[in-house]
PyMOL Python script that loads the backbone (N, CA, C, O; Angstrom):
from pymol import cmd

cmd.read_pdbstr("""\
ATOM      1  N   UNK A   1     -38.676   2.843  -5.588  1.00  0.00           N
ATOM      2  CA  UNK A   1     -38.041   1.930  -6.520  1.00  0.00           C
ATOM      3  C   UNK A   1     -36.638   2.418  -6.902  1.00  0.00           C
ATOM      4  O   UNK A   1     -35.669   1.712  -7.183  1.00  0.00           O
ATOM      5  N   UNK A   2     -36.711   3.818  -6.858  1.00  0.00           N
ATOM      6  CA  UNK A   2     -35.020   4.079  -7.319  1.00  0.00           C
ATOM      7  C   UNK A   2     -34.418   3.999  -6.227  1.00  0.00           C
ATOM      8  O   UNK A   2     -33.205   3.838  -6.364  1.00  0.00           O
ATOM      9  N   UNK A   3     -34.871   4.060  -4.931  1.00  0.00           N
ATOM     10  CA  UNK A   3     -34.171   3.932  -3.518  1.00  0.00           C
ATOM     11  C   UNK A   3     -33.170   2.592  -3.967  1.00  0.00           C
ATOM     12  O   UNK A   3     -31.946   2.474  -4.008  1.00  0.00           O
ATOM     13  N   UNK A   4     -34.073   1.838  -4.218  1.00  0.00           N
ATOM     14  CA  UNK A   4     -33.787   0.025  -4.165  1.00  0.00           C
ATOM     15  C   UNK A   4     -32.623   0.477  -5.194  1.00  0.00           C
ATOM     16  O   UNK A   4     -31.469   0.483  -4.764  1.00  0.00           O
ATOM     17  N   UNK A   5     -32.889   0.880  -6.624  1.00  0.00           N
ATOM     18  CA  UNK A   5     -31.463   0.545  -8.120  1.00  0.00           C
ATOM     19  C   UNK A   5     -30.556   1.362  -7.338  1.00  0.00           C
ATOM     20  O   UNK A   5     -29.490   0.879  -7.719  1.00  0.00           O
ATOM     21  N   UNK A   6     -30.296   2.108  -6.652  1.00  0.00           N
ATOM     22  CA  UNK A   6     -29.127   2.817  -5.984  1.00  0.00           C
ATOM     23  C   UNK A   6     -28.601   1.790  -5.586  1.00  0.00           C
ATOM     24  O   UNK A   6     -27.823   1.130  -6.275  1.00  0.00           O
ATOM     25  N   UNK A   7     -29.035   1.427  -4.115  1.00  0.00           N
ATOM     26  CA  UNK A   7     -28.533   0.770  -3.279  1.00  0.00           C
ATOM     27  C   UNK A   7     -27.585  -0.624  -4.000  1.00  0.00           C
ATOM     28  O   UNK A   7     -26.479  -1.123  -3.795  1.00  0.00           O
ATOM     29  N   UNK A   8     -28.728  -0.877  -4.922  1.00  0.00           N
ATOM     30  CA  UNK A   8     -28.246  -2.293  -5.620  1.00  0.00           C
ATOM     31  C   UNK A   8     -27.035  -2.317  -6.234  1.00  0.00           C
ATOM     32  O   UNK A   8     -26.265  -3.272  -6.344  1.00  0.00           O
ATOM     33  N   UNK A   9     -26.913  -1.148  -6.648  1.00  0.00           N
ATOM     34  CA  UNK A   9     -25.560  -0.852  -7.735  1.00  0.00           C
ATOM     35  C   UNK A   9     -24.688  -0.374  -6.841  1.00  0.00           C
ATOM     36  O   UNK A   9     -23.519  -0.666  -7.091  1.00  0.00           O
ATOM     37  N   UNK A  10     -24.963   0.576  -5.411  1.00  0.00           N
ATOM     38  CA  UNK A  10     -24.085   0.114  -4.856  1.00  0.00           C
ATOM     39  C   UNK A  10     -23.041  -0.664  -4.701  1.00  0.00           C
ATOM     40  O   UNK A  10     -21.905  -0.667  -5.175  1.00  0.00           O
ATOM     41  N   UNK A  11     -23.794  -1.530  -3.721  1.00  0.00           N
ATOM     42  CA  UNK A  11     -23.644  -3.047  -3.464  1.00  0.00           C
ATOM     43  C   UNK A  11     -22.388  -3.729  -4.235  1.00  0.00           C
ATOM     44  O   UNK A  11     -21.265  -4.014  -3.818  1.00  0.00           O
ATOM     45  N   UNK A  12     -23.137  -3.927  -5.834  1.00  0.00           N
ATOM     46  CA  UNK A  12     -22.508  -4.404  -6.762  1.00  0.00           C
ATOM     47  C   UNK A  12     -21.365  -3.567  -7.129  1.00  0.00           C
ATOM     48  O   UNK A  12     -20.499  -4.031  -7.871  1.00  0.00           O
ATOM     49  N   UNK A  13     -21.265  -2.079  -6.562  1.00  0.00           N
ATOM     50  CA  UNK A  13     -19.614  -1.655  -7.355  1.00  0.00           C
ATOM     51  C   UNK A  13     -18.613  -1.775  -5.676  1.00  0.00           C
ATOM     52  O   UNK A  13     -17.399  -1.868  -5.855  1.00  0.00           O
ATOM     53  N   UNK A  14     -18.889  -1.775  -4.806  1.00  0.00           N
ATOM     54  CA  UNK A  14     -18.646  -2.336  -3.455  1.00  0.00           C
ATOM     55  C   UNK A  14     -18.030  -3.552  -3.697  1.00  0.00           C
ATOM     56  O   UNK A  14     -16.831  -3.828  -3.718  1.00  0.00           O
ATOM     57  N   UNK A  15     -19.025  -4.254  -3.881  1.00  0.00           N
ATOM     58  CA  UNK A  15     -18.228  -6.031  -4.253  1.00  0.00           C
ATOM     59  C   UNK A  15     -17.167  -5.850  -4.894  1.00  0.00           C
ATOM     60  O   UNK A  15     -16.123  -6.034  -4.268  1.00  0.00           O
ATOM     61  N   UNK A  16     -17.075  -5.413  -6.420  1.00  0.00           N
ATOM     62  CA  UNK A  16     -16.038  -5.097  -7.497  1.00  0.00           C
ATOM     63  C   UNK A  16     -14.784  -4.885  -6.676  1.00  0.00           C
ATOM     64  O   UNK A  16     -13.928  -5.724  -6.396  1.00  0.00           O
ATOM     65  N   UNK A  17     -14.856  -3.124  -6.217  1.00  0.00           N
ATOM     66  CA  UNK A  17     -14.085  -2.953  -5.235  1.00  0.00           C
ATOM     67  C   UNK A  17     -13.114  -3.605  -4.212  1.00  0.00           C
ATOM     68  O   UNK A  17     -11.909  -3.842  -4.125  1.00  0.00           O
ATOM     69  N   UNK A  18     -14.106  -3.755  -3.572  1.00  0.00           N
ATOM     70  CA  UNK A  18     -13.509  -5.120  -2.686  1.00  0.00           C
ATOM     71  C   UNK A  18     -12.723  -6.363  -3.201  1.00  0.00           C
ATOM     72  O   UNK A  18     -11.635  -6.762  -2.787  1.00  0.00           O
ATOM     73  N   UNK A  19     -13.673  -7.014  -4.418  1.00  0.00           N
ATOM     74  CA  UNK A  19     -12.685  -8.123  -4.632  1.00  0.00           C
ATOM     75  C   UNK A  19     -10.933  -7.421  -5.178  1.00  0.00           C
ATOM     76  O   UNK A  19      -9.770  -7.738  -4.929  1.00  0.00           O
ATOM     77  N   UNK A  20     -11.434  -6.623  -5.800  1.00  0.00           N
ATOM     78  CA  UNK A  20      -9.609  -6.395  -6.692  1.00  0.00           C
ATOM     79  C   UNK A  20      -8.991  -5.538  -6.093  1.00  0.00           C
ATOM     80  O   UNK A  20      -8.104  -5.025  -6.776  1.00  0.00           O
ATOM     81  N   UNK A  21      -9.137  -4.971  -4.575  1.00  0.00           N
ATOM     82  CA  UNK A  21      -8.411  -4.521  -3.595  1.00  0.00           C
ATOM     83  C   UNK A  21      -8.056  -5.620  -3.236  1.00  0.00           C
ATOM     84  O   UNK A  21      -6.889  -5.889  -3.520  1.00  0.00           O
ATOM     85  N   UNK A  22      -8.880  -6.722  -2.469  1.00  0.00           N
ATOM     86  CA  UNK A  22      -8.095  -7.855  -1.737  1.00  0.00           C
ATOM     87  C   UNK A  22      -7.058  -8.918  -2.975  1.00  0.00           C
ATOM     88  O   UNK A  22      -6.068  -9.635  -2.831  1.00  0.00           O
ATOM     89  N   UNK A  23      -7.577  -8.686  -3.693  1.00  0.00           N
ATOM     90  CA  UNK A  23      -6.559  -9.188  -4.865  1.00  0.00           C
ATOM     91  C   UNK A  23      -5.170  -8.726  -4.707  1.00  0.00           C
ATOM     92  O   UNK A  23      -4.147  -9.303  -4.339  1.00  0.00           O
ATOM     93  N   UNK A  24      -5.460  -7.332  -5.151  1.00  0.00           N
ATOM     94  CA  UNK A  24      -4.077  -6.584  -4.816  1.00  0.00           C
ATOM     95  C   UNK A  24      -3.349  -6.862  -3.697  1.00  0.00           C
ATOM     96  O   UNK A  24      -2.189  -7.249  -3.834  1.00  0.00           O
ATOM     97  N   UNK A  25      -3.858  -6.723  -2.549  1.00  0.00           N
ATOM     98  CA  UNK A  25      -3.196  -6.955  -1.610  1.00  0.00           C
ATOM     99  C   UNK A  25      -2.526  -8.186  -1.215  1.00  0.00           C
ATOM    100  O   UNK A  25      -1.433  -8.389  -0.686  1.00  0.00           O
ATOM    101  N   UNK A  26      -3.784  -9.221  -1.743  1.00  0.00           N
ATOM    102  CA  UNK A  26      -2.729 -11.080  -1.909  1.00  0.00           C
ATOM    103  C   UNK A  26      -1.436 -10.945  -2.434  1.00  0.00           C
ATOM    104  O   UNK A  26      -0.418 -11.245  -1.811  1.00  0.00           O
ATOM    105  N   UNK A  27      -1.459 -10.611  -3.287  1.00  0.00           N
ATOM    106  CA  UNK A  27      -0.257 -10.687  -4.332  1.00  0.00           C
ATOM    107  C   UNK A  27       0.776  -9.850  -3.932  1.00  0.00           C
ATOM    108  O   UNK A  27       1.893 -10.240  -4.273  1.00  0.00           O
ATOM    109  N   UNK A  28       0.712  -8.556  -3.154  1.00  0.00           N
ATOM    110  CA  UNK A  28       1.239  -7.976  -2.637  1.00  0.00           C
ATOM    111  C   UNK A  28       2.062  -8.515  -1.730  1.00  0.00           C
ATOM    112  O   UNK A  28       3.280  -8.409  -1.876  1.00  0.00           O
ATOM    113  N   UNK A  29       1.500  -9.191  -0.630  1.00  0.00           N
ATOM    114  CA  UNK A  29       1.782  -9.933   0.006  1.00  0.00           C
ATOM    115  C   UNK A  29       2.647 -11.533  -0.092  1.00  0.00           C
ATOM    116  O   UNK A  29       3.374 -12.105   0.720  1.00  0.00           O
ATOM    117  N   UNK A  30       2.152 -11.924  -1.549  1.00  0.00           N
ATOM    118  CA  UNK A  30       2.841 -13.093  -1.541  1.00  0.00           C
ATOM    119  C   UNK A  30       4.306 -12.231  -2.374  1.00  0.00           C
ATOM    120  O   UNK A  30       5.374 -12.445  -1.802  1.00  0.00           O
ATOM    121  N   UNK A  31       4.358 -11.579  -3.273  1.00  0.00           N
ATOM    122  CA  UNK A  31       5.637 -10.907  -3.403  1.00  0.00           C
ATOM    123  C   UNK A  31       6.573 -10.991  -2.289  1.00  0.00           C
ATOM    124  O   UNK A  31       7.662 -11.561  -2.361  1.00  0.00           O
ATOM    125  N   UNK A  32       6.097 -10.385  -1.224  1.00  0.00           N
ATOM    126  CA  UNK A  32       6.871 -10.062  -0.107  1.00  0.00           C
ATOM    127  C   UNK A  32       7.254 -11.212   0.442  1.00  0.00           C
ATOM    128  O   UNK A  32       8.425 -11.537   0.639  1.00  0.00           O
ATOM    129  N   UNK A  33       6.235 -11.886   0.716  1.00  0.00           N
ATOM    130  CA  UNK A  33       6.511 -13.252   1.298  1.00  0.00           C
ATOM    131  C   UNK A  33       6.374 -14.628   0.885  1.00  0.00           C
ATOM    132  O   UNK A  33       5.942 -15.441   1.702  1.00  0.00           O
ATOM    133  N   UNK A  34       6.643 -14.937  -0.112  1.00  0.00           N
ATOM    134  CA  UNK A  34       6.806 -15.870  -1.034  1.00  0.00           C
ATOM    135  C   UNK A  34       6.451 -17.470  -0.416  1.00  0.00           C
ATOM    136  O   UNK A  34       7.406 -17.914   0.221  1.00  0.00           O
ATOM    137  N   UNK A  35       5.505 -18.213  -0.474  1.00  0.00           N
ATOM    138  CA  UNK A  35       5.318 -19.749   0.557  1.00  0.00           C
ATOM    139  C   UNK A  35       6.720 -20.382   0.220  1.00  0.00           C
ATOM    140  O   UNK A  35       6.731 -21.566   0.555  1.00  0.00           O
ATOM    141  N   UNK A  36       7.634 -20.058  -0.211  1.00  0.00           N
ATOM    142  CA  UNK A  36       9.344 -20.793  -0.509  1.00  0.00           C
ATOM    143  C   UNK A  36      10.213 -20.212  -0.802  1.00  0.00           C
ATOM    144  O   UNK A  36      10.433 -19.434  -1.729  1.00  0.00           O
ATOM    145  N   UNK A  37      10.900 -20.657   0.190  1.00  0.00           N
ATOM    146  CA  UNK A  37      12.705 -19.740  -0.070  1.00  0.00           C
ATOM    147  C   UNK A  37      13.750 -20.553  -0.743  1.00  0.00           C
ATOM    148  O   UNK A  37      13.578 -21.591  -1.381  1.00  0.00           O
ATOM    149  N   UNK A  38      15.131 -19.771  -0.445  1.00  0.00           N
ATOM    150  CA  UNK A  38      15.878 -20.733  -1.050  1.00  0.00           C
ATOM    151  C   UNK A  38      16.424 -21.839  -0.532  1.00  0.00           C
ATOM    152  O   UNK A  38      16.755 -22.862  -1.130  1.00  0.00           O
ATOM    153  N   UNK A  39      16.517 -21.542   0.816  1.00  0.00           N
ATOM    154  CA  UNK A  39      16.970 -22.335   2.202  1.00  0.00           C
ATOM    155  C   UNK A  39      15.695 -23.850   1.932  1.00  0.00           C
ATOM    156  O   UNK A  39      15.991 -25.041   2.025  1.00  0.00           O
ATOM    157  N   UNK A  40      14.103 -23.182   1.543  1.00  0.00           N
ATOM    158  CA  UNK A  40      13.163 -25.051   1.392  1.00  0.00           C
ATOM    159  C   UNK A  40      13.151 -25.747   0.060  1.00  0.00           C
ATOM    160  O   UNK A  40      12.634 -26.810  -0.280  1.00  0.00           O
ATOM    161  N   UNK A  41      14.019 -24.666  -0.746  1.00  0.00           N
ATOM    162  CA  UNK A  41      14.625 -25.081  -2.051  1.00  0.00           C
ATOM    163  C   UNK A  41      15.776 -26.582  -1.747  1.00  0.00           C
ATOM    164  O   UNK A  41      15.547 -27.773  -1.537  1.00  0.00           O
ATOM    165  N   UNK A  42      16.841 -25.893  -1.841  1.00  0.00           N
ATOM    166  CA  UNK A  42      17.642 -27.048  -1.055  1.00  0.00           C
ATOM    167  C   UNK A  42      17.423 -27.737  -0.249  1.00  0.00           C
ATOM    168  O   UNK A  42      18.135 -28.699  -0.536  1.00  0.00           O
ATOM    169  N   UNK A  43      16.900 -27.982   0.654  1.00  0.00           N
ATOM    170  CA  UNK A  43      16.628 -28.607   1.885  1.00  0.00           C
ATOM    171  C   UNK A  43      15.490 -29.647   1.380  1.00  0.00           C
ATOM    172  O   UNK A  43      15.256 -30.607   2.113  1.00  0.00           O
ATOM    173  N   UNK A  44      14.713 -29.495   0.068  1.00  0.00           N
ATOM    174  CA  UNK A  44      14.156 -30.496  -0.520  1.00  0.00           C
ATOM    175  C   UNK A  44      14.956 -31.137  -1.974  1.00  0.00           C
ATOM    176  O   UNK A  44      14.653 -32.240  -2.430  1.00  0.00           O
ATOM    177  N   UNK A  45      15.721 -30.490  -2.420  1.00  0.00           N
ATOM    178  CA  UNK A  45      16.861 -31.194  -3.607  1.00  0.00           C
ATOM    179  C   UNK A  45      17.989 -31.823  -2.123  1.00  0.00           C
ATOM    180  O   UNK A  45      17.857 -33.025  -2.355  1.00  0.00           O
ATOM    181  N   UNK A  46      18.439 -31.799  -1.519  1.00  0.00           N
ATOM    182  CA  UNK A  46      18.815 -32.792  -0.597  1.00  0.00           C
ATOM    183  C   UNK A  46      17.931 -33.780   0.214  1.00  0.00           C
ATOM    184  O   UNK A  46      18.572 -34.699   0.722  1.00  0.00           O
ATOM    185  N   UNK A  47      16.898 -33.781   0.389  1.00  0.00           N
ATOM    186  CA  UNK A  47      15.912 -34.571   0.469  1.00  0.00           C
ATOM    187  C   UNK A  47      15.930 -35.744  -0.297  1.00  0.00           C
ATOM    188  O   UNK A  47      15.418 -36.724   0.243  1.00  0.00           O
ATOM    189  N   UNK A  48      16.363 -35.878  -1.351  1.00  0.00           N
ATOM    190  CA  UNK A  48      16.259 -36.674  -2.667  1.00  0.00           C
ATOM    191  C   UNK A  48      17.966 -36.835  -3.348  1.00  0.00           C
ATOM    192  O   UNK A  48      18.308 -37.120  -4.496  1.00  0.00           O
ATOM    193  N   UNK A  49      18.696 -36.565  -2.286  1.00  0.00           N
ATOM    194  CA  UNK A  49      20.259 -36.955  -2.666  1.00  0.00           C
ATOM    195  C   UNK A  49      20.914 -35.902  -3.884  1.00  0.00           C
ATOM    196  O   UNK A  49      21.709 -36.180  -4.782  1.00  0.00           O
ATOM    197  N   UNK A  50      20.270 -34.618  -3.553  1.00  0.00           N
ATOM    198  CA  UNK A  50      20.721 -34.005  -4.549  1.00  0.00           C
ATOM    199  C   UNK A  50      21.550 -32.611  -3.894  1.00  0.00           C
ATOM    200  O   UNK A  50      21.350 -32.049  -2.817  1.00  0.00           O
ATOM    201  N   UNK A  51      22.588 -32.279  -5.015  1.00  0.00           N
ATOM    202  CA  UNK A  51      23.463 -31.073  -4.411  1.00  0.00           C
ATOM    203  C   UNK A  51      23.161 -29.768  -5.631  1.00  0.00           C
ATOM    204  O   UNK A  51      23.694 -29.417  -6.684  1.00  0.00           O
ATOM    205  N   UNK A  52      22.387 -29.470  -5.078  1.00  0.00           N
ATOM    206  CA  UNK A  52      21.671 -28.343  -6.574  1.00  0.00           C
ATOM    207  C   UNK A  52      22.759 -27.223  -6.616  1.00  0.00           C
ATOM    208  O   UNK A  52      23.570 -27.140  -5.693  1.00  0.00           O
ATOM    209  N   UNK A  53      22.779 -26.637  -7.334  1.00  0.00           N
ATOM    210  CA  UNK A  53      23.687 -25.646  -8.098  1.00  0.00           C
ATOM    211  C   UNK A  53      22.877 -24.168  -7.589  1.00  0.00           C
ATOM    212  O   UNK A  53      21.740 -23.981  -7.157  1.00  0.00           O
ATOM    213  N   UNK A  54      23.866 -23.367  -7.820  1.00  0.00           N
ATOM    214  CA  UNK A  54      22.718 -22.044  -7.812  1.00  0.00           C
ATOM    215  C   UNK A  54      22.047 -21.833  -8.670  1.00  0.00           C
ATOM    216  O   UNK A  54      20.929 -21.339  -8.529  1.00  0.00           O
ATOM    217  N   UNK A  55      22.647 -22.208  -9.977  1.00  0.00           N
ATOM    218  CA  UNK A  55      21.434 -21.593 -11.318  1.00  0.00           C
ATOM    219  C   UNK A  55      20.551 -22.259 -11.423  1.00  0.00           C
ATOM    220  O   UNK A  55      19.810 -21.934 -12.351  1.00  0.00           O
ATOM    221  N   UNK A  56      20.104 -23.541 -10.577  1.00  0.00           N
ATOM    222  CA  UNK A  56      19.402 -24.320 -10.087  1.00  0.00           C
ATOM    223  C   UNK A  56      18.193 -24.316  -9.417  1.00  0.00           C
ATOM    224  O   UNK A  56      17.135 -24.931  -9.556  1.00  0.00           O
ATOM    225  N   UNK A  57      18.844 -22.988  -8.218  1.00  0.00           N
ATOM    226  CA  UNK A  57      17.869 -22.676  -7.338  1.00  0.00           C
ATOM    227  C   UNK A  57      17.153 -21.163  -7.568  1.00  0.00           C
ATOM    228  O   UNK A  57      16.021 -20.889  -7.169  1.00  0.00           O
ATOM    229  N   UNK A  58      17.964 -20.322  -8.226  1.00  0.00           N
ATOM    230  CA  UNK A  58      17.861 -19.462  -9.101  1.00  0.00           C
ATOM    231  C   UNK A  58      16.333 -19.785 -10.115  1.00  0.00           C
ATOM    232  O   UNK A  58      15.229 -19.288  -9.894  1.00  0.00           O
ATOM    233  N   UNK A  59      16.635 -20.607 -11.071  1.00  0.00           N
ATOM    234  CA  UNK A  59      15.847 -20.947 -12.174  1.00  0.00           C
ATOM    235  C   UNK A  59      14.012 -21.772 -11.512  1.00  0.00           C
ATOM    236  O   UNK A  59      12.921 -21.930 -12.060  1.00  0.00           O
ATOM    237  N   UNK A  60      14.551 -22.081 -10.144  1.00  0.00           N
ATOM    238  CA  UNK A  60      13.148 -22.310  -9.235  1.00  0.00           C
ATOM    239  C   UNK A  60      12.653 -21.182  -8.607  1.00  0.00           C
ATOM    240  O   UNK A  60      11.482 -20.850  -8.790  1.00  0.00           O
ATOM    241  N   UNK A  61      13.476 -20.479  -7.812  1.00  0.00           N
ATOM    242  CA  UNK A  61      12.411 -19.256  -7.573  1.00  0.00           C
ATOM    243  C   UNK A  61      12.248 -18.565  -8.204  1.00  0.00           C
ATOM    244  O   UNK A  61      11.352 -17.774  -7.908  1.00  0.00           O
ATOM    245  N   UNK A  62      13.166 -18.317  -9.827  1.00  0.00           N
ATOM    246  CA  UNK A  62      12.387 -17.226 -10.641  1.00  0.00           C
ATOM    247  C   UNK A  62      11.210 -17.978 -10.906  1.00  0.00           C
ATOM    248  O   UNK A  62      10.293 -17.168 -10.771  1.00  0.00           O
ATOM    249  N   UNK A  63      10.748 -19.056 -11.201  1.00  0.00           N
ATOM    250  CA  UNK A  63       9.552 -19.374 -12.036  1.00  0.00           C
ATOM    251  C   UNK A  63       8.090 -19.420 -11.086  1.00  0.00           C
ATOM    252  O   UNK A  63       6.922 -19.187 -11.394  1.00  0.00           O
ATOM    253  N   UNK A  64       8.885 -19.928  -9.499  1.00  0.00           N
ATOM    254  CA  UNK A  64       8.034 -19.430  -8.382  1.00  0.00           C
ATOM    255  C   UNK A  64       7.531 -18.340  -8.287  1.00  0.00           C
ATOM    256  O   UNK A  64       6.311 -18.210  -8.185  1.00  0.00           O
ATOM    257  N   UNK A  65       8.536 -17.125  -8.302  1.00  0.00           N
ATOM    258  CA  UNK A  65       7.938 -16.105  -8.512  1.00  0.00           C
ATOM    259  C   UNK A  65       7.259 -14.995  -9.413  1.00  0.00           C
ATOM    260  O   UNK A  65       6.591 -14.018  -9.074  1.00  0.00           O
ATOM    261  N   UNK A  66       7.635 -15.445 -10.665  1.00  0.00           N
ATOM    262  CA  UNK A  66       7.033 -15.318 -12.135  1.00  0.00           C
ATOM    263  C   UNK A  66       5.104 -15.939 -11.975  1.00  0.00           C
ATOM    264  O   UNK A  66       4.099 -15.332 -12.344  1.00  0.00           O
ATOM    265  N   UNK A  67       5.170 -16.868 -11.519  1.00  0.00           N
ATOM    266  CA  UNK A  67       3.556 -17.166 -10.650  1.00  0.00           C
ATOM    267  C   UNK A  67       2.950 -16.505 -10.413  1.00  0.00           C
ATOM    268  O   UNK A  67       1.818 -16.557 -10.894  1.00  0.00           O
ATOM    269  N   UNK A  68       3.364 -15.313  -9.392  1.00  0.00           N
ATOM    270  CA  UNK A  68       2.809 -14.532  -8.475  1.00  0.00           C
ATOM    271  C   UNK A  68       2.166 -12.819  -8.894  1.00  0.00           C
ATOM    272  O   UNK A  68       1.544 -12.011  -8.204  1.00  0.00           O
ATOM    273  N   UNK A  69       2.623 -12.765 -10.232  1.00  0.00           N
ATOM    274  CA  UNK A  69       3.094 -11.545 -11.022  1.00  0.00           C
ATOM    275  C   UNK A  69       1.491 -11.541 -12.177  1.00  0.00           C
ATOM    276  O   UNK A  69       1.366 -10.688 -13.056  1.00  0.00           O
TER     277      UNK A  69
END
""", "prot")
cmd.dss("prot")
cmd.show_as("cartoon", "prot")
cmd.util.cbc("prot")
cmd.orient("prot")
């Protein structure tokens, strides 16, 4: 029977583990590589007849990346 509560708690600090390593590493990752730059920034405010500013595009990927944090 204590064979089994080992193993079990194992298991369960394994899982733990695991999830908030791969956590870490998402986020890690989206830091680095962000799903939007500044180049699909513009390229969608011209999409829609628009000539965005930098503090513009600025004030979108900070909040993009303020997300990720």
């Amino acid at each position: 029977m204590a064979n089994f509560a080992t193993v079990f708690i194992s298991v369960i600090i394994g899982a733990l583990v695991g999830f908030f390593f791969a956590r870490w590493m998402f986020k890690r990752e989206l830091k680095k590589n962000p799903p939007i730059n500044e180049k699909m920034v513009r390229a969608m405010f011209q999409g829609t007849g628009r000539k965005p500013s930098e503090a513009q595009i600025r004030k979108i990927m900070k909040s993009i990346n303020d997300q990720y944090k």
